[in-house]
C-alpha positions in Angstrom: 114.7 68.4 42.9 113.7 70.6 45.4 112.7 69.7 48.8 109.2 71.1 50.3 109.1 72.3 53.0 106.7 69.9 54.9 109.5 67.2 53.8 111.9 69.3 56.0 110.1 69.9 59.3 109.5 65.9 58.8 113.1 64.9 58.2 114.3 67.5 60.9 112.2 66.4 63.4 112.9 62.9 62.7 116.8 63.8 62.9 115.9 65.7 66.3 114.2 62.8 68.1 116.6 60.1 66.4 119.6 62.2 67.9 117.8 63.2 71.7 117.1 58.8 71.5 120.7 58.8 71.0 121.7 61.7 73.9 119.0 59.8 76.1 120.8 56.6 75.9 124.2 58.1 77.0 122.7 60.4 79.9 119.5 59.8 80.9 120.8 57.3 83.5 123.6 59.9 85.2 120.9 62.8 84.3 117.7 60.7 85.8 119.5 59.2 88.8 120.9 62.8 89.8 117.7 64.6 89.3 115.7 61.7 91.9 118.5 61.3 94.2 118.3 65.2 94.6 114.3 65.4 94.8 114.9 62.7 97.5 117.4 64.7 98.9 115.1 67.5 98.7 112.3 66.1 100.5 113.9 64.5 103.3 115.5 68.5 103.7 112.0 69.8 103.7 111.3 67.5 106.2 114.1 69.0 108.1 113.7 72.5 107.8 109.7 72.0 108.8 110.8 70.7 112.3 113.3 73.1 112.7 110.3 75.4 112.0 107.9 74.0 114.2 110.7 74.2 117.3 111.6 77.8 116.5 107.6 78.5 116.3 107.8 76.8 119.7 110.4 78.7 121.0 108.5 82.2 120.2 105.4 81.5 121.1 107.1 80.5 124.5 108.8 84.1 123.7 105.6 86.2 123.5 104.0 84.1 126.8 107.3 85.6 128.6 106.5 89.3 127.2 102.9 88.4 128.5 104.0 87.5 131.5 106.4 89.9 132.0 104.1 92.8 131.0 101.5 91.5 133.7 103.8 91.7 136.3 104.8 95.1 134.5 101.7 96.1 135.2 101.0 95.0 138.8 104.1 96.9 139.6 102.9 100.3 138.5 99.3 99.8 139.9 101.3 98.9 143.2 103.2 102.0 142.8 100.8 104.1 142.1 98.7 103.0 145.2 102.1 103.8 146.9 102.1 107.5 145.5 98.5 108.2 146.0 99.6 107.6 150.1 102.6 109.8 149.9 100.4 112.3 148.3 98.2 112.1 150.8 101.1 112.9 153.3 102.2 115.3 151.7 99.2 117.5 151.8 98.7 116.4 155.8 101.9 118.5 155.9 100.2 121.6 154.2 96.5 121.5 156.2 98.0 120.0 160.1 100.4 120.8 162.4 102.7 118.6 161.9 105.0 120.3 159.3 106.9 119.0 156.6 109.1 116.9 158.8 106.8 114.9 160.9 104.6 114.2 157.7 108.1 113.0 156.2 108.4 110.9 159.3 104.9 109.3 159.4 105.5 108.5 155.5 108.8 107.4 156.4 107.4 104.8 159.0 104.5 103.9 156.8 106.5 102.7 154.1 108.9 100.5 156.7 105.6 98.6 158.2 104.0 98.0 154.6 105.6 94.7 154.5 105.7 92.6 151.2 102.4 92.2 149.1 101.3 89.4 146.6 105.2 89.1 146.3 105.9 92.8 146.3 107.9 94.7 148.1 108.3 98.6 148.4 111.7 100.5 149.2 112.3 104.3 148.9 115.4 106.6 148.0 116.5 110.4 147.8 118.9 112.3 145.2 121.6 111.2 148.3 120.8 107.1 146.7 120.4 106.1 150.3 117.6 104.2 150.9 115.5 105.7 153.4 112.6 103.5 154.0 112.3 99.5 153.0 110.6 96.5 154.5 114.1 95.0 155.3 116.5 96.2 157.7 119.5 95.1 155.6 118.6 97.1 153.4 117.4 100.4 154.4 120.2 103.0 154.4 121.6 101.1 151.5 123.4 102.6 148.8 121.9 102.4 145.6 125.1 104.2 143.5 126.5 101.3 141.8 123.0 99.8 141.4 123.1 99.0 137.7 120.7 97.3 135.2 121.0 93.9 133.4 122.3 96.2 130.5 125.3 97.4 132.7 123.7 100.9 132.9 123.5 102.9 136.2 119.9 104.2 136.5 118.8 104.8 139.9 120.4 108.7 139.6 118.3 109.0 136.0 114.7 109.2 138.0 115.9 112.6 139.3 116.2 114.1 135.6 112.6 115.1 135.4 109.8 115.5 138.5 107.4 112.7 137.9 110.0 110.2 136.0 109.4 106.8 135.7 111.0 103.3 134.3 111.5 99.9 134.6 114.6 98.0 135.2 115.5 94.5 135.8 118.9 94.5 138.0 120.2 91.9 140.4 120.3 92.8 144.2 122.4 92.8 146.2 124.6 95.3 143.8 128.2 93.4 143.0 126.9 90.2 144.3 128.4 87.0 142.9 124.4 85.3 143.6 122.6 88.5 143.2 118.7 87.4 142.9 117.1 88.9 139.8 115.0 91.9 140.5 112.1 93.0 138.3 111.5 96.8 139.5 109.2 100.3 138.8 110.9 103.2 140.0 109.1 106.7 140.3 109.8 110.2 141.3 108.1 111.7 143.7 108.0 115.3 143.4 106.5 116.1 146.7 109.3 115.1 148.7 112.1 114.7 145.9 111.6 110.8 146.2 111.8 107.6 144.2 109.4 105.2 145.1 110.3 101.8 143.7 108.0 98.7 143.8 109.7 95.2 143.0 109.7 91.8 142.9 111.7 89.0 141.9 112.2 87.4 138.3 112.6 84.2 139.0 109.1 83.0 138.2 109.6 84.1 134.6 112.6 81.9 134.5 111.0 79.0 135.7 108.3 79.5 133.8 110.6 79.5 130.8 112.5 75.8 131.9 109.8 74.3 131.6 108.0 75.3 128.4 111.7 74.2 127.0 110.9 71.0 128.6 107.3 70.6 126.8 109.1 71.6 123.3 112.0 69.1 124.2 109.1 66.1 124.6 107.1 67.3 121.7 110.2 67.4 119.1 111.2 63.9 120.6 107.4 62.8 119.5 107.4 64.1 116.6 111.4 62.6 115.1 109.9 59.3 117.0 106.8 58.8 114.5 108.9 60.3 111.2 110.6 58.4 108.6 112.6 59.6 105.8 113.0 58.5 102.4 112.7 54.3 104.1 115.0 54.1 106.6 116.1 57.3 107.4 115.0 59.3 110.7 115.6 62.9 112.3 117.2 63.4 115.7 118.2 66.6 117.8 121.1 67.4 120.0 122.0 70.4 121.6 125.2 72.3 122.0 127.0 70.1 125.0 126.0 67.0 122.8 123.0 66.0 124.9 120.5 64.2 122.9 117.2 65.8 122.8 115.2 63.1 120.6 117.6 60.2 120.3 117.9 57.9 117.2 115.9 55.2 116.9 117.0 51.7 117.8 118.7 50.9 114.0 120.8 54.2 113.8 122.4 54.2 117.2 125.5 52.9 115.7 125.5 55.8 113.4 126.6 58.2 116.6 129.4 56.0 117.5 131.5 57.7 120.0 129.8 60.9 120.1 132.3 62.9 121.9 134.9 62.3 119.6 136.5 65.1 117.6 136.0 62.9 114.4 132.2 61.6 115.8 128.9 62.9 114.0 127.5 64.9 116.2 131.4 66.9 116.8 131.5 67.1 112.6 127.8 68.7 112.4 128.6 71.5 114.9 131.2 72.1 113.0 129.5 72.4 110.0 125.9 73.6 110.8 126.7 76.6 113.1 127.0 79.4 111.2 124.4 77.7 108.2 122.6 74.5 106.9 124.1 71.3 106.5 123.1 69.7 103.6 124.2 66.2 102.6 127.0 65.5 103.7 127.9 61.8 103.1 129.2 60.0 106.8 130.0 56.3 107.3 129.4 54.7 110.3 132.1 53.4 112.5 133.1 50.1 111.3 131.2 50.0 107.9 132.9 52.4 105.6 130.9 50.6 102.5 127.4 52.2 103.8 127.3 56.0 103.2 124.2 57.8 105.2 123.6 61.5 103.4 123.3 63.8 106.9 121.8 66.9 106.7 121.4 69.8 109.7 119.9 72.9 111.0 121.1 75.0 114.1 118.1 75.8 116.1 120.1 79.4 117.7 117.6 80.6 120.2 117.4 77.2 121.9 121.4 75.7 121.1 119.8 72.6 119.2 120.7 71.2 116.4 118.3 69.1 114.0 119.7 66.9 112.0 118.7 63.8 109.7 120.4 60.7 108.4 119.1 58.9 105.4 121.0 55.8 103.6 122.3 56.7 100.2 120.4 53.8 99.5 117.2 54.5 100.0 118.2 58.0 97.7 118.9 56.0 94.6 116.5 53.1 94.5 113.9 55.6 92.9 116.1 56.5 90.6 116.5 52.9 89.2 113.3 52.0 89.3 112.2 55.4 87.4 115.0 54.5 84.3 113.5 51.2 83.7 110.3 52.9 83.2 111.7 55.8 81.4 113.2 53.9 78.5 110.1 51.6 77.4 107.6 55.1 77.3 110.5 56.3 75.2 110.6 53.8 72.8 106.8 54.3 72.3 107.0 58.1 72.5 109.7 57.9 69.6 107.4 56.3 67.6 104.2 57.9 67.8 105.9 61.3 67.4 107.9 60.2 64.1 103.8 59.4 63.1 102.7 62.6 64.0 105.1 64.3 62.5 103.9 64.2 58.6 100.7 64.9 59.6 100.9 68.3 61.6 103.8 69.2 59.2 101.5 69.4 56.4 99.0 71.3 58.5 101.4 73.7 59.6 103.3 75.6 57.0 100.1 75.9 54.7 99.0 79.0 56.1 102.4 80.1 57.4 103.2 81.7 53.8 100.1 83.8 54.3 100.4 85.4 57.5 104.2 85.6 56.8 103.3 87.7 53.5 100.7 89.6 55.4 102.7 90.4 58.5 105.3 91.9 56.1 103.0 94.4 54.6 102.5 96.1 58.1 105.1 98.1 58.5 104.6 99.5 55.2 101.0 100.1 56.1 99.6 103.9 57.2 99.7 102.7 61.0 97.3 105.8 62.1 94.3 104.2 60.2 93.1 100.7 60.5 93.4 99.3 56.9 90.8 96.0 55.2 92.1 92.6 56.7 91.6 89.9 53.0 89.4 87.4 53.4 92.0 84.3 53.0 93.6 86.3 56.3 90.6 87.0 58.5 89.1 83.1 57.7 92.5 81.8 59.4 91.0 81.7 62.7 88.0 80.3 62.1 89.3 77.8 59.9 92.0 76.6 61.8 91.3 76.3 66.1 95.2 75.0 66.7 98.4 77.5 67.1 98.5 78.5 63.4 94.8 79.7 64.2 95.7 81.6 67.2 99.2 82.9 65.8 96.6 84.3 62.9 94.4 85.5 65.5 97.0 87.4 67.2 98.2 89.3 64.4 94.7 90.6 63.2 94.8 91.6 67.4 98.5 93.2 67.2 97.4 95.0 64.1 94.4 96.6 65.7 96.1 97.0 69.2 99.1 98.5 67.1 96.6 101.2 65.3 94.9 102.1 68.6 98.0 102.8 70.4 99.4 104.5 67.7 96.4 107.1 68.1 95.8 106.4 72.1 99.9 107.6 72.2 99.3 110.4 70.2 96.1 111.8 72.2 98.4 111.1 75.5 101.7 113.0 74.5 99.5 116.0 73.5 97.4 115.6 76.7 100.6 115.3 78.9 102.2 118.2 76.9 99.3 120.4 77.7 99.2 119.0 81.5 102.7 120.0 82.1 102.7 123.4 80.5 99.7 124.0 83.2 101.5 122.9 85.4 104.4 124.7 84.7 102.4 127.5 84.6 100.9 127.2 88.1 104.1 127.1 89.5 105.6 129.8 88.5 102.2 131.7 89.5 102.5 130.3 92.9 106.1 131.1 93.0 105.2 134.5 92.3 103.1 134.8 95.7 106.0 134.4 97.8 107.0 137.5 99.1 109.4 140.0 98.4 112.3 140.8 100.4 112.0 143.6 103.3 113.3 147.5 102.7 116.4 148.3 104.3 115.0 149.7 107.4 113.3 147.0 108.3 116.1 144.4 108.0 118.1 146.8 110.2 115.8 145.6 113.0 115.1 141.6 111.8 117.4 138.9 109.7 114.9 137.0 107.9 114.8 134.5 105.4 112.3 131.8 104.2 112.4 128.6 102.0 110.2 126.5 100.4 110.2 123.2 98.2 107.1 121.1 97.0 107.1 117.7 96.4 105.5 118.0 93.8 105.4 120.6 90.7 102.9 122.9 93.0 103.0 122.6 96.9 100.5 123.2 99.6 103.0 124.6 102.0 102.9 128.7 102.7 105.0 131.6 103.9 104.1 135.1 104.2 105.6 138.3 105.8 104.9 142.1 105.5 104.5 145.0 107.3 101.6 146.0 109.4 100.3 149.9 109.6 101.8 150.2 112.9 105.2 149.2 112.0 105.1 145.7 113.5 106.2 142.7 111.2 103.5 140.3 110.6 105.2 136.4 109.4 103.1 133.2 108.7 103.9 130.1 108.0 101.3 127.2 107.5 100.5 124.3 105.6 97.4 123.3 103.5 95.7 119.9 103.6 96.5 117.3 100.9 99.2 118.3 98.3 99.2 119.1 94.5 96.9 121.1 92.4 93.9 121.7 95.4 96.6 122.5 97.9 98.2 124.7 95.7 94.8 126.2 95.0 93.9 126.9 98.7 97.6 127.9 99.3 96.4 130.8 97.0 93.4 131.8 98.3 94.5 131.5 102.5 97.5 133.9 101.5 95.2 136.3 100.2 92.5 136.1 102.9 95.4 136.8 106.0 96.8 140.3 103.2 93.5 141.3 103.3 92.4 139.9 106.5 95.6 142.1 108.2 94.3 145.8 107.4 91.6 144.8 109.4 92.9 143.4 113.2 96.1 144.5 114.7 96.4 140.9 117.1 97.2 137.6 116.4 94.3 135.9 117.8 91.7 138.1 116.2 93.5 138.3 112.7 93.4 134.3 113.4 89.8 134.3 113.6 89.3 136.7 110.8 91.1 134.3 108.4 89.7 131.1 109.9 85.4 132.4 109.0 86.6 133.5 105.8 88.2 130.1 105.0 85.5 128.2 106.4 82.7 130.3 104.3 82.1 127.8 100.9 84.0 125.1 102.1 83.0 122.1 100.3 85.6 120.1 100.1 86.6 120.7 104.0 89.7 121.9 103.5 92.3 123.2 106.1 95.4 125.0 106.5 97.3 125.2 109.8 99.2 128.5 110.7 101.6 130.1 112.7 101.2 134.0 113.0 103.4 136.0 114.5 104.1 140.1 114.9 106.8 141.1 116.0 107.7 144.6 117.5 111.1 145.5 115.4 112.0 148.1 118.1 111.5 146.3 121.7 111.8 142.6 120.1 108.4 141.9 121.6 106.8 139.4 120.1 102.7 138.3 119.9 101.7 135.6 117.6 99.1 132.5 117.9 98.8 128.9 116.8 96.2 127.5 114.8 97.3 123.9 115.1 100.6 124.2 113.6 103.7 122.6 114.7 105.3 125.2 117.3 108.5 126.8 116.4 112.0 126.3 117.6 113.8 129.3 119.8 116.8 128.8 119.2 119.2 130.9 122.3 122.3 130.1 124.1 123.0 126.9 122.4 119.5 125.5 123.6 116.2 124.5 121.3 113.1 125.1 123.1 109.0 124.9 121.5 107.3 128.0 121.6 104.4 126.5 122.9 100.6 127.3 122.9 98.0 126.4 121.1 95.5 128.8 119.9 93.0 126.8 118.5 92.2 123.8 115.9 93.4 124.2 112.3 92.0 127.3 110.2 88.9 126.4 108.2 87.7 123.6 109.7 84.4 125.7 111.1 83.7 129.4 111.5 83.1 131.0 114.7 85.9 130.0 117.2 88.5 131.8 118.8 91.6 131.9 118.9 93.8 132.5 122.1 97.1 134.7 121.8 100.3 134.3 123.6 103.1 136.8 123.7 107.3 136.3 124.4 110.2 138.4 124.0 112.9 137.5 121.5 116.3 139.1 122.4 119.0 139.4 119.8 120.7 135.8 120.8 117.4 134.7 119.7 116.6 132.5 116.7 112.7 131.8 116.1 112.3 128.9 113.6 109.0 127.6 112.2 108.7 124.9 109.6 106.7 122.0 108.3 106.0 118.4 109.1 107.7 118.1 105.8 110.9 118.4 107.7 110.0 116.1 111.0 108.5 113.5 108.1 111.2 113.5 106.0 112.1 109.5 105.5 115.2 107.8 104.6 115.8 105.3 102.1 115.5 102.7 105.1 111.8 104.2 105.7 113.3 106.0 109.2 112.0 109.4 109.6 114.1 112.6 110.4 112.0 113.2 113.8 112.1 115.9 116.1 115.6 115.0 118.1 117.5 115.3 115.0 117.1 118.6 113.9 116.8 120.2 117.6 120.4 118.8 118.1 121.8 120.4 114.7 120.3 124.0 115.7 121.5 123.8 119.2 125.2 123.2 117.7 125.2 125.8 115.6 127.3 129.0 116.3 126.2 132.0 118.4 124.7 134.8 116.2 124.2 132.6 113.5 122.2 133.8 110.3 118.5 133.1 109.5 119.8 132.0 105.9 122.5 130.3 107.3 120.4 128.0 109.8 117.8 126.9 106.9 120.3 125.7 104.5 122.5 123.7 107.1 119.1 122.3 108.4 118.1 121.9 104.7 120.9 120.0 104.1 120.9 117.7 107.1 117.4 116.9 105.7 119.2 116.1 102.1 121.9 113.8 104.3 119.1 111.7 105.8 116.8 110.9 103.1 120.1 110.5 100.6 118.0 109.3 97.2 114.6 108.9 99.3 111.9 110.9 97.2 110.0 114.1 98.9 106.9 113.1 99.9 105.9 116.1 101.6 106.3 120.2 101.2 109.1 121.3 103.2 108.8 125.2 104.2 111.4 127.2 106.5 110.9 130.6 107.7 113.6 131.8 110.6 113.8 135.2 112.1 116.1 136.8 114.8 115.8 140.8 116.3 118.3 142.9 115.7 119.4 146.4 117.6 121.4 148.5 115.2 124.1 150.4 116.6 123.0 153.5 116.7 120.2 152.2 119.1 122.2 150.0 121.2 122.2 151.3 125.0 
């Protein structure tokens, strides 16, 4: 006789709760005891790891009043020293307008700076490039030395303030220099470039410090409170020590003995340094000296900024008392759960696999179905919901829903491959049109007189980046390179139209500045969407290597000569398009055939690494200044091209990166 299938889920489920009573029996008390004993474990760890927490909240907020601190008196040094500067200033121009020269001036300064005496705990001492000090409140100190003056970094600094006129820093150093009991100094050192001077304004550190002692007093007191009030699990507590084995918050009264001899190899506090330096200590069972029958579970946290450690002892005990009391209660609701299930079990059975054999018939036919077109749902189907409001109702609910989600992605898939087909021929399209307005390469005579090349990548299919170069009437080459707001499509678009404005724009002004402001009105003119490009235009003269050339707020270009990167600075005027009407200044410079004139992009400068660094400005002016002599435009865009691959390693582009270098060359024939 065959079995149905309500009989089955009834007799299996009756097998599956007579067999978990069974598995229950065995394991529940290991299982339950482990899983308490942990969660009490657990907690008194939380408890643990919140202190630890609060103290190294503590600690930093004691951190940033320091920086505060330190910054004020940062700042009351420069104000100080500036005062200080203003004076010398004004000494130094008594020297130009009196009679008393340069010398006596130097003199009067001199003796000014010796009687200024110490103020609001600052005091005033000045050097020259000879790091003799030549003026200082104290006499010990004036004709000083100041060579082997370092920093608390080890570094020697006081030559560095001669690098640049007008150089500044701060240093914290001990004085005297080599001292065994050197009092900490807290200095601002500034050039003077009047006199070739370095004024410097200090004063000492030693406030900070005791500042510090005794916020780590108040943090000591309030973790001492706070392992004084807490209690773990029921007898447990928390208490800190620090890395000499000095109690910070002592036990209380009923774990003293615990500690035993403390500095003992084989004492507690000795085993938890041991273990909780590097990381957490958790549980780790210790009997107390004399009792090995009472295990505590100690746990422990190294507190690193301060040396502390914060540890807690709780009674095995008090872990596994829950535990027992829990299995009591766990068997009885059990018992009654067996029951009431083994009940319930006919009932929802029967309920159950009544409609399974519909949807299960229904669900089959779907893949057989046109999936394009929706198809007519029967009745005994689409009643399933209604009719039943439990999971057989919702499971019938979401079938109608995966049926008509299936249909409409079918046709929302197919409408989005053909719309992303179409997208991407466009777009293919558009890039090989914009490819396509790149100039050509020069005619032989003119790359007898220039080696030029230029490179360009977009981030995306099209780019806003732009490079242009041709030949003027007068036999001067004209280059640009700029870069459009935004990126993409409108980019691209502008790209487009701003090369075609400075072509056309060129037949009409022979100088930078005015070509400029030719190409900046006709941008501006129906401009709705304010969009801007920044340029850099040059001309260069291919016979004398003069060149002119102006900046519409574009990064300035490298000049690359005699191993050395400099900017070719100036700034014409703001970004081209922004609003018609303005002018533009030009500059001029000569480029001699050692020469290498670079421009680019903020693509390259904003070029980030995986790590989110950027490639910067430092970066790439070091790799051009270690290139050879003489070498090639090409040459020196694909080595800084790939430098830029190097950084970013699998980063992706997120900007246009455009090159355009350019050297002059003298053939031989008109070499002198």
């Amino acid at each position: 006789m065959a079995i149905s299938l309500r009989t089955r889920v009834f007799f299996l489920l009756a097998a599956i709760l007579a067999l978990l009573a069974a598995f229950v029996m065995l394991v529940s008390q290991r299982a339950v005891t482990s899983t308490v004993y942990q969660t009490e474990a657990r907690g008194t760890t939380n408890v643990l790891d919140l202190v630890a927490a609060d103290v190294r909240e503590r600690y930093s907020q004691l951190l940033r009043e320091k920086i505060v601190s330190i910054r004020g008196y940062r700042a009351r040094l420069q104000a100080h020293g500036a005062i200080v500067e203003d004076t010398l200033a004004t000494f130094a121009q008594l020297a130009d307008e009196s009679a008393l020269g340069p010398i006596g001036a130097r003199a009067l300064a001199l003796d000014w700076l010796r009687r200024l005496g110490e103020n609001d705990g600052m005091e005033v001492f000045v050097y020259d490039r000879s790091l003799r000090v030549l003026a200082a409140e104290s006499d010990a100190m004036r004709g000083a030395s100041l060579a082997g003056l370092r920093d608390v970094k080890g570094e020697v600094f006081a030559p560095l303030l001669f690098a640049r006129p007008g150089a500044e820093r701060f240093a914290v150093y001990g004085w005297p220099p080599g001292a065994q009991e050197a009092s900490t100094q807290l200095g601002y050192f500034r050039h003077v470039p009047a006199w070739d001077w370095v004024v410097a304004v200090t004063l000492p550190a030693d406030a900070v410090e005791a500042a510090l002692a005794a916020k780590r007093g108040e943090i000591a007191d309030a973790v001492n409170t706070t392992a004084q009030r807490l209690t773990l699990a029921r007898s447990g507590f928390l208490f800190v020590f620090d890395d000499a084995g000095r109690l910070i918050a002592p036990p209380p009264a009923h774990g003293r003995a615990l500690l035993g001899a403390a500095d003992t190899p084989d004492g507690l506090l000795a085993r938890i340094r041991a273990a909780a330096t590097d990381a957490p200590l958790n549980q780790m069972p210790f009997s107390p000296p004399g009792d090995p029958n009472e295990v505590w579970e100690i746990s422990a946290t190294h507190v690193k900024a301060l040396g502390w450690y914060v540890a807690s002892a709780v009674p095995r005990s008090d872990l596994v008392a829950p535990a027992r009391a829990l299995l009591r209660q766990q068997g009885l609701v059990f018992l009654i759960a067996l029951a009431i299930a083994l009940a319930l079990a006919w009932v929802f059975a029967s309920r159950l696999v009544r409609p399974l054999n519909l949807l299960t018939a229904y669900a089959r036919e779907l893949p057989d179905g046109e999936l394009t077109e929706p198809r007519p749902v029967p009745p005994a189907i689409a009643a399933l919901p209604e009719r039943h409001r439990d999971e057989v109702g919702r499971l019938a609910r979401t079938i109608l829903f995966m049926e008509r989600s299936l249909h409409a992605n079918v046709q929302r898939l197919m409408r989005q491959t053909s719309e992303r087909e179409r997208i991407e021929s466009e777009l293919s399209i558009a890039r090989d049109i914009q490819l396509g307005l790149l100039p050509l390469k020069l005619e032989p005579h003119v790359t007898r007189h220039t080696d030029l090349f230029a490179s360009m990548t977009a981030a995306k299919e099209v780019g806003g980046d732009l490079y242009d170069y041709f030949m003027l009437e007068d036999g001067r080459l004209c280059f640009v390179i700029g870069d459009v707001s935004g990126k993409g499509v409108p980019a691209a678009l502008f790209m487009a139209i701003t090369r075609t404005v400075i072509r056309s724009a060129a037949g009409q002004a022979n100088r930078p500045g005015a070509l400029m402001q030719m190409i900046n009105d006709r941008l501006a003119e129906n401009n709705p969407n304010l969009m801007f490009v920044t340029l850099f235009l040059g001309m260069l003269d291919l016979k004398t290597g003069a060149l002119a050339y102006a900046n519409a707020g574009h990064p300035p270009p490298w000049l690359i000569e005699n191993s050395r990167v400099r900017l070719l600075t100036g700034r014409s005027g703001p970004a081209c398009g922004i609003a018609p009407e303005w002018t533009y200044e030009e500059f001029a410079t000569q480029l001699s055939p050692a020469a290498l004139l670079m421009g680019y992009t903020d693509g390259i400068t904003d070029a980030e690494s995986t790590q989110g660094a950027l490639y910067g400005d430092e970066r790439p002016a070091c790799l051009l200044a270690a290139l050879p002599e003489n070498t090639g435009s090409e040459a020196a865009i694909r080595a800084l091209l790939e430098d830029v691959l190097r950084f970013a390693q699998d980063a992706e582009q997120a900007d246009d990166i455009t090159l355009i270098a350019l050297r002059h060359l003298i053939p031989p024939e008109d070499a002198p």
